[in-house]
C-alpha positions as CSV (number, residue, x, y, z in Angstrom):
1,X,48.0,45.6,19.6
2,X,48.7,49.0,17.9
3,X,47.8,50.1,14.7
4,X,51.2,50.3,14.0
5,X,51.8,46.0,14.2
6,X,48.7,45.3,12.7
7,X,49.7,47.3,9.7
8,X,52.9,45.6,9.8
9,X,51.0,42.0,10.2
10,X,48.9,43.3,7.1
11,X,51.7,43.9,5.2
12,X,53.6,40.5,5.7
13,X,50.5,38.5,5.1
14,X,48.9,39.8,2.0
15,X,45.6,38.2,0.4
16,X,46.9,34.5,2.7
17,X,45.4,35.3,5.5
18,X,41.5,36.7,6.6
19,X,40.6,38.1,9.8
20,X,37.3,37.6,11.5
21,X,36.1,39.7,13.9
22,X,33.9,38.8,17.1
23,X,30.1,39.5,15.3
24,X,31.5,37.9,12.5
25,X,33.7,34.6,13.2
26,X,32.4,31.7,11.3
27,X,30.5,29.3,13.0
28,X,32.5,26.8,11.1
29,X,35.7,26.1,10.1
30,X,35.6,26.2,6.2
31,X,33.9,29.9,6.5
32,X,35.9,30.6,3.2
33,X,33.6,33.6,2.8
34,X,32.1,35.2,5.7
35,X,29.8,37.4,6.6
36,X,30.4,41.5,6.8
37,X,30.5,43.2,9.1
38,X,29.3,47.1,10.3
39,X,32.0,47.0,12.7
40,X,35.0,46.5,10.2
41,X,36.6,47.5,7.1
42,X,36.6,44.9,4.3
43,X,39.2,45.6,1.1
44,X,39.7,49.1,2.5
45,X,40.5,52.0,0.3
46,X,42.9,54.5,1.6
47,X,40.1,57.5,0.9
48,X,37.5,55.5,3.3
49,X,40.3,55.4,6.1
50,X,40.5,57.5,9.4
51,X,43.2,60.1,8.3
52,X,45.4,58.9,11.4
53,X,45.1,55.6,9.9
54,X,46.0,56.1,6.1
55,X,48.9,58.4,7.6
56,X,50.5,55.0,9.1
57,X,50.0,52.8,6.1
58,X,51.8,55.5,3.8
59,X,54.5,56.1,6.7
60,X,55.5,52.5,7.4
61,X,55.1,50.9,4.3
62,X,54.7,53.1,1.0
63,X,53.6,51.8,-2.1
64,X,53.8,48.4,-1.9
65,X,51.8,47.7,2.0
66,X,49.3,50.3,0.3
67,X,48.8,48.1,-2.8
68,X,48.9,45.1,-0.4
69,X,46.3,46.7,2.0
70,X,44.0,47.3,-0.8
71,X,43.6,43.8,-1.9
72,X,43.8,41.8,0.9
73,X,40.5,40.6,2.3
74,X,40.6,41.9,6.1
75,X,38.4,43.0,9.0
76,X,41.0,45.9,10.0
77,X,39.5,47.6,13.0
78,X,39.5,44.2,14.7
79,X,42.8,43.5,13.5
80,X,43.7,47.4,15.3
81,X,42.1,46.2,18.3
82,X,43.6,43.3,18.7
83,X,39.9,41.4,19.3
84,X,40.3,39.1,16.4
85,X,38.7,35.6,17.1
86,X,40.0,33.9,14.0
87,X,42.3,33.6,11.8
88,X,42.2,31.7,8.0
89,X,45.7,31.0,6.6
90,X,46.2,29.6,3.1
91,X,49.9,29.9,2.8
92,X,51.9,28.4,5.6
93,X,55.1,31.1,4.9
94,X,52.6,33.8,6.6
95,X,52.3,32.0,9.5
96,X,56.0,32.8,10.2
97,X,55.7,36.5,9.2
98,X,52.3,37.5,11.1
99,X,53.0,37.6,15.1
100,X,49.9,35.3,16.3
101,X,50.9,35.6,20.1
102,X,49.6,39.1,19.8
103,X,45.6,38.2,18.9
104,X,45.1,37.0,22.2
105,X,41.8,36.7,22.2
106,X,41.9,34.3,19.0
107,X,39.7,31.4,19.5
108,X,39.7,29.2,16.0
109,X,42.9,29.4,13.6
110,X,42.5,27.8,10.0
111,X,45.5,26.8,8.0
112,X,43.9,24.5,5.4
113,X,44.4,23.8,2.0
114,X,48.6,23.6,2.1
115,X,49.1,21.9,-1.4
116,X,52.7,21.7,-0.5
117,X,52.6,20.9,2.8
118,X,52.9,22.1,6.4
119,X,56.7,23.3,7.5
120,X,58.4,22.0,10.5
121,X,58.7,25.5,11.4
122,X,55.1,26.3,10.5
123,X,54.2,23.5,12.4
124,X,56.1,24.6,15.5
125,X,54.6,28.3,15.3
126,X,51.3,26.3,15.6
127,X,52.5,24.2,18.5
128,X,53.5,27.4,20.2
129,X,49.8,28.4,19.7
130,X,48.7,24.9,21.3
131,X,50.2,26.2,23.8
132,X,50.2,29.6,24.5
133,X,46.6,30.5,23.8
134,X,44.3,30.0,26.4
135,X,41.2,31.0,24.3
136,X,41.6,28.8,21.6
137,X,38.6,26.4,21.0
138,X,38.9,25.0,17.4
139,X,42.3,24.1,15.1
140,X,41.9,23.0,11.6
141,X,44.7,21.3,9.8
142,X,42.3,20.6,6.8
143,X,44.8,19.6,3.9
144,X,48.3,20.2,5.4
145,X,49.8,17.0,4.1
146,X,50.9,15.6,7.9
147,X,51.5,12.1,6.4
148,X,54.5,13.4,4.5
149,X,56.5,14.9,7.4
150,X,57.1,13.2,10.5
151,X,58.6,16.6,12.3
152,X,55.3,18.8,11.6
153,X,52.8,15.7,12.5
154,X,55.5,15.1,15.8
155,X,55.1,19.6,16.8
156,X,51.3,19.1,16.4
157,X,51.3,15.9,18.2
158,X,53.2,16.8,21.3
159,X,51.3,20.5,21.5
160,X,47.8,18.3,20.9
161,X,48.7,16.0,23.8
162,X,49.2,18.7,26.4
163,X,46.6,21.3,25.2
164,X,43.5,21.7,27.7
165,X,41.3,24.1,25.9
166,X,40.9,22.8,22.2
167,X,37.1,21.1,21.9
168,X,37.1,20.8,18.1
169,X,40.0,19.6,15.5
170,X,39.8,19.2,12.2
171,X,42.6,16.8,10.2
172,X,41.2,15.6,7.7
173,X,43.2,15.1,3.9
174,X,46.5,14.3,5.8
175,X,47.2,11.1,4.1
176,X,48.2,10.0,7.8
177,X,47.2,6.4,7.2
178,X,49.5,5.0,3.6
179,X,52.6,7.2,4.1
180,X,54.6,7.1,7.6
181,X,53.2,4.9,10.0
182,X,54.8,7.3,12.7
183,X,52.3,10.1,12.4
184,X,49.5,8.3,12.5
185,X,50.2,6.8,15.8
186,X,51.5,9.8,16.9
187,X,48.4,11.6,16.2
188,X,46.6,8.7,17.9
189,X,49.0,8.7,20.8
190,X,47.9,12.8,21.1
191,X,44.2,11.7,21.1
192,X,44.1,9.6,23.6
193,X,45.9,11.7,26.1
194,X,43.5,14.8,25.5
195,X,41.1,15.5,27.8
196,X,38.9,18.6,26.4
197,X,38.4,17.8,22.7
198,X,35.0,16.6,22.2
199,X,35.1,16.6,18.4
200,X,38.2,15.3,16.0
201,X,37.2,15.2,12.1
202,X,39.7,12.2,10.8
203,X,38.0,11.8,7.5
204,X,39.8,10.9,4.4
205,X,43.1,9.6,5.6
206,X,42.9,6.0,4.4
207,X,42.7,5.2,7.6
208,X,41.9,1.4,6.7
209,X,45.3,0.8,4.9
210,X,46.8,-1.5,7.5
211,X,45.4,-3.2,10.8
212,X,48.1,-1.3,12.9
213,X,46.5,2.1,11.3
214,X,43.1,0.2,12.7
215,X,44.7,-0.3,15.9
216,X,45.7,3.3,16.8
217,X,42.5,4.5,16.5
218,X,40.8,1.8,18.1
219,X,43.1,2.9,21.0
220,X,41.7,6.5,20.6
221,X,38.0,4.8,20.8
222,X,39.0,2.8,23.7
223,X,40.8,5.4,26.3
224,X,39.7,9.2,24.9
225,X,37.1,9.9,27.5
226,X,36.0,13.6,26.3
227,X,35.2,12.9,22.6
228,X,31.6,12.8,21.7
229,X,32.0,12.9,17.7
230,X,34.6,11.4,14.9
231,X,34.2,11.7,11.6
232,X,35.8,8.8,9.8
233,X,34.3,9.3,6.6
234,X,36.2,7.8,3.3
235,X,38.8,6.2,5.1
236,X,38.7,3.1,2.7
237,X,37.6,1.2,6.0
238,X,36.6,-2.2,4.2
239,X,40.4,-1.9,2.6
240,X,41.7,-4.4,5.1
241,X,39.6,-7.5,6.6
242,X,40.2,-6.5,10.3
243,X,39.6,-2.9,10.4
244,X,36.0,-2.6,11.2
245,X,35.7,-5.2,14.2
246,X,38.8,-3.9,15.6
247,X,36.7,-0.4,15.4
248,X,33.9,-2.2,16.8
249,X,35.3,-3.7,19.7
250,X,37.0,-0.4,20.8
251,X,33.3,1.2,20.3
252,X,32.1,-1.0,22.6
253,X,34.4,0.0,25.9
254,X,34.0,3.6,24.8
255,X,31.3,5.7,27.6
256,X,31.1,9.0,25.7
257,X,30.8,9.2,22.2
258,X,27.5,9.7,21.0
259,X,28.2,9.9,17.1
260,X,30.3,8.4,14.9
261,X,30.6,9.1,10.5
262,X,31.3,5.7,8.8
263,X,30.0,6.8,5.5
264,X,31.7,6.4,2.4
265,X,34.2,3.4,3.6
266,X,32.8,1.1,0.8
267,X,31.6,-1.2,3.4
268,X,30.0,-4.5,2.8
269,X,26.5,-5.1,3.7
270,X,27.6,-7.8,6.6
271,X,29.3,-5.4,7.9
272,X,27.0,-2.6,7.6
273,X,24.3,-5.2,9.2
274,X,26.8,-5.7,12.2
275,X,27.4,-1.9,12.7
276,X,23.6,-1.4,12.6
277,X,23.1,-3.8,15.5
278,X,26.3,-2.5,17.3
279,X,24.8,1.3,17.0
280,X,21.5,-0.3,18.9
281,X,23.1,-2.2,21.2
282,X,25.5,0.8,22.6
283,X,23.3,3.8,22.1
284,X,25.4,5.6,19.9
285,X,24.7,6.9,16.5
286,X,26.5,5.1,13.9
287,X,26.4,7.0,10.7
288,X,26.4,4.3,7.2
């Protein structure tokens, strides 16, 4: 990348999106604030700026990319060099406007916290990345509202069921269990079929709100065979009768997790006395 498109990335983003360079790339995928960086140029000042540099800004962009540049949160010589590692989006619109294919070395993308919800045509720009980015190890969807549209849940599902190199996603807050039925079975359906993701976060998505809700993710339990962690945390598991014995039998076939977060599903002590003996029985951790 030159300096010239990341510039003109820069400028189309504004203060939605951070850049993380390779010292500095959160070890997680919240990282709302990371760490700095020797290596990079955080809330630049044109005066601090090669002269080559602050020559471009003024020449592509004048005023208003100068004003933008100054306060928006970036590590720019990575962004220059095209070595960025991650990328944390807060607005979905900038997903459009900033040209991912070119950070090719990107390894984690964040776009979390989407009050309004993740476009169809957002969601297909992150398909595209499902699919184009060979480095890619960790996605998270935190907050982006799937539940409400079938077409963005559908783009993520069919990218998540063919993509090779993901080991982490996070989709938690997606209200994929009470709104349409559709997108949580076609979020399961993607699940099942991937074969390198060894961690899915599904916490917080009512997941307990009907026994066929129960039954796509037993079928994740039963036929995943790469997983080795889900969080189902605050799912409102004890919601319907069935739920966690049709979770338990699907625990039982299952040959590689090794951890799984029940907590905060209001269970009943029967049932947390069944999942105690279940997590001793199988070997696997069973978080209450």
């Amino acid at each position: 990348m030159t300096m010239t498109e990341a510039i003109m990335d820069i400028s189309r983003g504004g203060s939605s999106i951070s850049y993380y360079s390779p010292e500095s790339s959160p070890a997680t995928a919240a990282a709302e604030s990371p760490p700095d960086s020797s290596t990079c140029v955080r809330q630049a000042e044109l005066t601090s700026l090669p002269a080559e540099l602050a020559s471009l800004i003024a020449t592509i962009g004048g005023p208003e990319v100068r004003k933008r540049f100054r306060e928006t949160s970036v590590w720019f010589c990575d962004v220059a060099k095209g070595t960025i590692r991650c990328l944390a989006i807060t607005d979905p619109r900038a997903i459009s406007s900033l040209k991912i294919s070119r950070y090719r070395s990107l390894k984690q993308l964040i776009v979390n916290n989407i009050g309004f919800g993740l476009s169809p045509d957002s969601a297909r720009t992150i398909a595209e990345v499902l699919r184009g980015h060979r480095a890619l190890t960790s996605l998270n969807l935190r907050n982006a509202s799937l539940g409400f549209c079938w077409e963005s849940t559908q783009a993520i599902a069919v990218a998540l069921s063919e993509n090779d190199t993901l080991t982490s996603i996070n989709l938690s807050y997606n209200w994929l269990g009470p709104c349409l039925s559709d997108c949580v079975r076609a979020i399961a359906g993607a699940l099942r079929m991937n074969s390198s993701l060894t961690s899915v976060d599904l916490s917080a998505n009512y997941l307990g709100s009907s026994i066929q809700v129960a039954e796509a993710i037993a079928g994740v339990l039963r036929e995943n065979t790469s997983l080795t962690s889900i969080d189902l945390r605050g799912n409102g598991l004890a919601m319907h009768p069935k739920a966690i014995s049709t979770l338990s039998a699907a625990l039982r076939e299952n040959s590689t997790l090794k951890s799984v977060d029940l907590r905060w599903n209001q269970l009943e002590k029967p049932d947390r006395e069944r999942l105690t003996a279940l997590s001793q029985e199988i070997g696997k951790t069973i978080l209450l």
